[in-house]
Residue, then its C-alpha position, 0 to 999 in steps of 0.5 A: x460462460x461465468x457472468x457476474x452473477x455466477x455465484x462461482x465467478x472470480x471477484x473483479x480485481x482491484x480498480x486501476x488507474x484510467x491510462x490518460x492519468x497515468x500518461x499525464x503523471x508521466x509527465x509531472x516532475x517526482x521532486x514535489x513527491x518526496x517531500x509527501x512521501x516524507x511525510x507520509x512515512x513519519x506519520x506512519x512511524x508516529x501512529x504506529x512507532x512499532x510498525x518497523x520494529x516488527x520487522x525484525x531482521x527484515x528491517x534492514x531490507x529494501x522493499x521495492x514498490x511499484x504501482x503498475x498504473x503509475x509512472x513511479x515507484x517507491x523504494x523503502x527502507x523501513x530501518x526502525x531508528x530512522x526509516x526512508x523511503x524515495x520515489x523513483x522512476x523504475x525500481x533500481x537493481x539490488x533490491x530484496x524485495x520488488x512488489x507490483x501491483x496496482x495502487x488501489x491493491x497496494x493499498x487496500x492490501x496494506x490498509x488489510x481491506x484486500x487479501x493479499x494471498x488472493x491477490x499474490x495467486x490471482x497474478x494482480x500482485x507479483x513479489x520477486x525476492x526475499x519471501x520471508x521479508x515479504x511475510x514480516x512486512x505483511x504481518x507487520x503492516x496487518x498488525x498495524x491497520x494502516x489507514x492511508x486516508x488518516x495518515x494522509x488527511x488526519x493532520x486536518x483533525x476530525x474533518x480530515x478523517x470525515x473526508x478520508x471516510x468520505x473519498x473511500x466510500x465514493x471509491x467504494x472502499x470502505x473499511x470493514x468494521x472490523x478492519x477499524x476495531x481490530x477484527x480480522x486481518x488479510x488471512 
């Protein structure tokens, strides 16, 4: 029986929520999430304005995002000249693309910290729909070096930055060296 220290042993999956945090989410109303998605995503279109362009005729798509360990998901409509996106509390029907995974592998595969296709044949990450909308997100988020920390505290200027580092590292998280100065990627 494989044990941790079996060289051979699959690496653990990316960390989940604690249950209790996801139950007491359930309960919080989604209205003070909008306004932070909002947010969220226009820093992301002012950091990297080129994000969405990428995704060429994919652009129009809805990706359906959904972190199994919350008690919501995200639906994003990433058009170039004016993305959006929303917090719901199940994926509606009609999506092209509905992706689950847990949070912290939605976003160490967004941030290029996690491999995707490890996580996608590993079953941690399930993708139903439109595969070639699938492919342009990625690479258009792998092109970008998305950093949620910056994104979400870089409007605090350095001490924001120093804190994201600092909350990824106590997470054990830490970005690669290469994943900040344009090394390699997801593949």
């Amino acid at each position: 029986m494989p044990n941790s220290a079996t060289p051979n042993a699959a690496p653990p999956g990316p960390p989940v929520l604690p249950p209790w945090l996801t139950h007491a989410m359930a309960l919080l109303p989604l209205g003070p999430l909008q306004p932070l998605l909002t947010l969220t995503l226009s820093r992301i279109g002012r950091l990297h304005p080129d994000l969405y362009g990428r995704l060429g005729e994919h652009a129009e798509k809805r990706f359906g995002i959904a972190p199994t360990d919350l008690p919501f998901a995200f639906v994003l409509e990433p058009r170039p000249e004016r993305p959006q996106a929303r917090v719901v509390r199940r994926l509606p029907p009609g999506l092209d693309v509905r992706i689950r995974g847990p949070l912290s592998g939605l976003i160490g595969m967004a941030e290029g910290r996690l491999d995707g296709d490890a996580l996608f044949f590993s079953r941690t990450l399930s993708i139903e729909g439109d595969m070639e909308a699938t492919l342009a997100l990625r690479n258009a988020l792998d092109d970008a070096r998305l950093d949620f920390g910056v994104i979400l505290l870089g409007c605090l200027g350095p001490l924001g930055t120093r804190v994201a580092e600092m909350l990824r590292r106590q997470a054990g998280q830490s970005r690669p060296a290469s994943a900040i100065s344009g090394g390699s990627s997801w593949n």
